[in-house]
N, C-alpha and C positions, 0 to 999 in steps of 0.2 A: 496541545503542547504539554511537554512532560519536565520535572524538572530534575528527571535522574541519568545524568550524563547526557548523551546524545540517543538514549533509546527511544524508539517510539512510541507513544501511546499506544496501547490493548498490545504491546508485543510480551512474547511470552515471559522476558527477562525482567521486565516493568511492573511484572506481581513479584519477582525471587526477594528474598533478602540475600543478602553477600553468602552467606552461608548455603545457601543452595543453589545460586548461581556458580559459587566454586564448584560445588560438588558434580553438577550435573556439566561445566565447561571437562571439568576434569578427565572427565569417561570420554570425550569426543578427542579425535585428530583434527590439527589443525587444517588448512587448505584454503589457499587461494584462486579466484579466477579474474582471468583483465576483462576489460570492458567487451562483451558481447560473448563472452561465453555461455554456452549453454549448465547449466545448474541442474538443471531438472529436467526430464524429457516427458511430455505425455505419453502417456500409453506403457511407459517405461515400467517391468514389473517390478523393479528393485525398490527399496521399502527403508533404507536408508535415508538419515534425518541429519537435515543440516541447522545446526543454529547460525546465525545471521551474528556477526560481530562489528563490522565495518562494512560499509559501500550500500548501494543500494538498487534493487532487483527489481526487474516486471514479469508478474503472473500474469500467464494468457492463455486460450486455447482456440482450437482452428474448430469452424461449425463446416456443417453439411457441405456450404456453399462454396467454402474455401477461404471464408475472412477469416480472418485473425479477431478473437474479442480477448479486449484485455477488463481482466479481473481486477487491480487494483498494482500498487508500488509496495514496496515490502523493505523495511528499513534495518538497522542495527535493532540487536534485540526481538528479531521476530526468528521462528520456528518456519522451516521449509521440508514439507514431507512428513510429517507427522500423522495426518491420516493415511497415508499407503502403509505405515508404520504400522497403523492400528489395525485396520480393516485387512489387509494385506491383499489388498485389491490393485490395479495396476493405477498409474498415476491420473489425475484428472484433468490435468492444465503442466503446461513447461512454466519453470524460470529462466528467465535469460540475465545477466549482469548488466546493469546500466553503466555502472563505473567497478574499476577495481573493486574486489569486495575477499571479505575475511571469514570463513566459517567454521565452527568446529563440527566435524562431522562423526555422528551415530550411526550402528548398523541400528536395525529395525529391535532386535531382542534387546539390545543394551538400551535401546530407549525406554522398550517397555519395563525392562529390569529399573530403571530411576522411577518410574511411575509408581513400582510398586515399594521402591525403599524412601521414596519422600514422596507422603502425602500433596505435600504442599504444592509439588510441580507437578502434581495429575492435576490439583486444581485451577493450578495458574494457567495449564492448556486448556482445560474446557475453559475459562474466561475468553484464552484467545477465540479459538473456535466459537464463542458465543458473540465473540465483537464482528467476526469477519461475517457471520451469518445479519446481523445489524448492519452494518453493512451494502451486503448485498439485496438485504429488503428495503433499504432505505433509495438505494441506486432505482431498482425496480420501481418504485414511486415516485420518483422524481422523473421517470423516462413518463411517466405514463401523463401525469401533471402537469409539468412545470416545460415551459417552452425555453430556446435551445440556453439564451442571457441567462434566465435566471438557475437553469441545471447548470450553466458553467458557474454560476456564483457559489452555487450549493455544493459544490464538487468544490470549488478551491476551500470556502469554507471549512469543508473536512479535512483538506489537506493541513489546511493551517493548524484546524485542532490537533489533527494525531504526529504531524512531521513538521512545524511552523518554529520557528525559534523570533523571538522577542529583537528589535535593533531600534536604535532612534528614531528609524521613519516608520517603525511600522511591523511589519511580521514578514519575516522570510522565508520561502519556502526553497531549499536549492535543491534539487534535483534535475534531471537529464531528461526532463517533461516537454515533449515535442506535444505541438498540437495534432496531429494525429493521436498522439497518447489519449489525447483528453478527450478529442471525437469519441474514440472508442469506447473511454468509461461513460459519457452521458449518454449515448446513441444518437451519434448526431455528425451531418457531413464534416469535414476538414475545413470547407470554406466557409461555414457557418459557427463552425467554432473560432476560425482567425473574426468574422464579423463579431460576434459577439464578445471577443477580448477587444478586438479597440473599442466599442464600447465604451467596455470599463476602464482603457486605458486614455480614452478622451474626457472622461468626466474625473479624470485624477484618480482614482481607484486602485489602479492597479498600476505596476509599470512590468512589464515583460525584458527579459534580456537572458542571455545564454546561459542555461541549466540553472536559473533561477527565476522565480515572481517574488515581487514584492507588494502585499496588501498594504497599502500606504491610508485606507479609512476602512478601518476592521467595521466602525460601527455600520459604515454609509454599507459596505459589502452585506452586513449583515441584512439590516433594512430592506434591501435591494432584492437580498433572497425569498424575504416574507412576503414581498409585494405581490397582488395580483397579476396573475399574468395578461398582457395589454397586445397581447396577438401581432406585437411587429416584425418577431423572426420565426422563421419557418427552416423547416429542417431542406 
């Protein structure tokens, strides 16, 4: 949880000061998309870079077999495209729109032209780049350890850190988080991911309800993720 505006923790705008979050919003056109547009295409060679201002996105890509794995949620204040930008290699994963969302868009030189006139926001993107990579090593070892209860604890847990806002009962997470979503980031079935939320939603823990969770015992969640695993849910 961040406490500068609505941006998300490790997003790129969450290192700026106002000073070069002006500068670098300034060079971009603004642009909207409604809920389930496509943002980003894989494969797509274009190298144009969206900064994230409002709403919020899922990164995903299609494997061999034909599933869909989703990479993670992408909030206000994250950076979309910025390695095709750099590398100028074709895209790696689409964005799609969860809800309405806001972005000011960069072609690929003008992004790199801010990288090179403010130090500050070449730095703030290798941070991001180095959280998503954290990240994705942390996802990877939790599939490989942690049986299906305690990866879905460890997943909400991070949600709450990097997208969680603070309310009287507890920590909120609102986004348009279907459990398929969540199958996908743990590696783990749909019906073993609804088992393991009631779970957490019959010992008080959690309560689930439309495009939002609410962690109602951050500590008990906590615990709960540390625990040994006790071999009672299977994938």
């Amino acid at each position: 949880m961040n406490g500068h505006d609505d941006t998300a923790d490790g997003a790129l705008l969450a290192y700026l000061a106002d000073a070069d979050r002006e500068y670098l919003l300034a060079r971009g056109t603004r642009r909207r998309f409604r809920a389930n547009d496509v943002v980003l295409m894989e494969g797509d060679p274009s190298d144009h870079v969206h900064v994230l201002v409002s709403g919020w996105v899922r990164v995903s890509a299609i494997v061999e077999d034909g599933r869909e794995v989703l990479f993670g949620l992408r909030g206000p204040g994250e950076v979309l495209g910025d390695l095709a930008a750099v590398t100028g290699r074709p895209r790696t994963a689409s964005v799609r729109a969860i809800e309405p969302c806001t972005v000011f868009q960069l072609t690929g030189a003008q992004f790199i032209d801010v990288l090179h006139a403010r130090p500050e926001i070449a730095i703030a993107t290798i941070k991001t780049v180095a959280a998503r990579l954290r990240n994705a090593e942390s996802a990877r070892v939790d599939s490989a350890a942690l049986d299906v209860t305690r990866r879905v604890a460890v997943h909400l847990l991070r949600l709450a850190e990097e997208h969680g806002r603070s309310v009287p009962e507890g920590v909120v997470i609102e986004a348009a988080l279907s459990q398929t979503d969540i199958a996908a980031q743990v590696g783990a079935a749909r019906r073993t991911v609804a088992r393991a939320l009631r779970v957490l939603r019959e010992r008080g823990i959690v309560e689930t309800g439309r495009r939002r969770i609410l962690i109602r015992k951050l500590r008990v969640l906590q615990a709960f993720a540390r625990s040994e695993p006790n071999g009672t849910q299977g994938q």
